[in-house]
C-alpha positions in Angstrom: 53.0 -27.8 -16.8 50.1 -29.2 -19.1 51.0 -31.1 -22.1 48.6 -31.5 -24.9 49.3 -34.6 -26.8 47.0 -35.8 -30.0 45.6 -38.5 -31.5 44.7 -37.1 -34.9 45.8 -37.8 -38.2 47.0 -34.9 -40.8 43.3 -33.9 -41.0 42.7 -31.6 -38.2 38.7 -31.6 -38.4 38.3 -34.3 -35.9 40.3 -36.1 -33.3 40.8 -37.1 -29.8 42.9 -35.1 -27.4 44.4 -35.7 -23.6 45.5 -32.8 -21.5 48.7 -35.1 -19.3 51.3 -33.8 -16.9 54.9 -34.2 -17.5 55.0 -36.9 -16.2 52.6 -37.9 -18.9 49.8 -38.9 -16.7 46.1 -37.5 -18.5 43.8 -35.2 -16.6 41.7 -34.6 -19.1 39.9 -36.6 -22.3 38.5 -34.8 -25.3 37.3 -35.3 -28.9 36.3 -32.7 -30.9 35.3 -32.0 -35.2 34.5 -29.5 -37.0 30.6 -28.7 -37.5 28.2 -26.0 -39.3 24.9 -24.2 -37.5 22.0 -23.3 -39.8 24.2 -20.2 -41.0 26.4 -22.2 -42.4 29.4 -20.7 -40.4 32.0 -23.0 -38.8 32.3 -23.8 -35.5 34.4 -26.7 -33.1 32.1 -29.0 -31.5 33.9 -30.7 -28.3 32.8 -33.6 -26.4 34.5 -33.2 -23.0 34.9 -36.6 -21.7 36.5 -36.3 -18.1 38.4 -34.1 -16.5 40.1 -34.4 -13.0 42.3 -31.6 -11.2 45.6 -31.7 -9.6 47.3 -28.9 -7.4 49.6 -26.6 -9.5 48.3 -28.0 -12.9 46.3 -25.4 -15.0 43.8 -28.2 -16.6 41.1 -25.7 -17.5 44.1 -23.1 -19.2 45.6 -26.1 -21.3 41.8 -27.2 -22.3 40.4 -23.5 -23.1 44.2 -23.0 -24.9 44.1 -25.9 -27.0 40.3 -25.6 -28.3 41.1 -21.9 -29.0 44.1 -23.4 -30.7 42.5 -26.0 -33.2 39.5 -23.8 -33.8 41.8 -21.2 -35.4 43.8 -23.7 -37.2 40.1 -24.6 -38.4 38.7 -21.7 -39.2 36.1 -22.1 -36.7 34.2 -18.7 -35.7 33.3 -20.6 -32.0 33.5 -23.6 -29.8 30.8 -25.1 -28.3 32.1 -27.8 -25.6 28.7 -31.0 -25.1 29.1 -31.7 -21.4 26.3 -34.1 -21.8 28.9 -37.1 -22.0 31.4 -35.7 -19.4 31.6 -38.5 -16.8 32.3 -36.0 -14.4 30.9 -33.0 -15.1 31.0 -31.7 -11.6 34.4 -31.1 -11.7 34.8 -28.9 -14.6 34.7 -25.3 -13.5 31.8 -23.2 -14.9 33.0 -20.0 -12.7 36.7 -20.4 -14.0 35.1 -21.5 -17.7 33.3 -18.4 -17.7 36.0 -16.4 -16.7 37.6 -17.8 -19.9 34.7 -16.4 -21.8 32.3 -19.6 -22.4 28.5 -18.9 -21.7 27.0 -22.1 -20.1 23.4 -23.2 -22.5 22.2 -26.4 -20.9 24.9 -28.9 -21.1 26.9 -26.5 -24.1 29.3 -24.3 -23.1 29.8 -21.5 -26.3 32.4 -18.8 -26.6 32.1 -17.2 -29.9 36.2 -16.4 -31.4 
């Protein structure tokens, strides 16, 4: 079972995030705010920083739950997760990402809410 814990203050539009067990140990490390494109519509920008996988722990669920979660508490219309600082990035699924309806654009990964 994946617990998400934060690290934010009352204003949801930025924070930091782990993903832990319950036995409180983190698996993964995120921070994320609120941004605009050139439309001027909302969107979650997420800087994944690691992520590491353990048998019979759904990382990737609890990660793709809780962005969906703050985006909509945000009013965000996407999320759009920067790999580009991910320390390592060759863990995080792209096949099971995709399957959770991100599209991979470079080091972005976008799925539109």
């Amino acid at each position: 079972r994946a617990v998400v814990r934060s690290y934010t203050g009352a204003n949801l539009r930025r924070g930091l995030m782990t993903i832990e067990d319950g036995r409180g140990h983190a698996h993964a490390l995120y921070g994320y705010k609120t941004d605009h494109d050139l439309a001027h519509t909302r969107f979650l920008r997420v800087l994944l920083y690691a992520v590491s996988t353990f048998p019979g722990l759904d990382v990737y669920g609890a990660l793709v739950n809780s962005f969906q979660a703050i985006a909509q508490q945000c009013g965000c219309a996407r999320v759009v997760i920067d790999l580009s600082g991910c320390a390592n990035e060759g863990l995080l699924s792209r096949t099971i990402m995709a399957d959770a309806g991100f599209t991979a654009s470079g080091t972005l990964l976008v799925k539109s809410l």
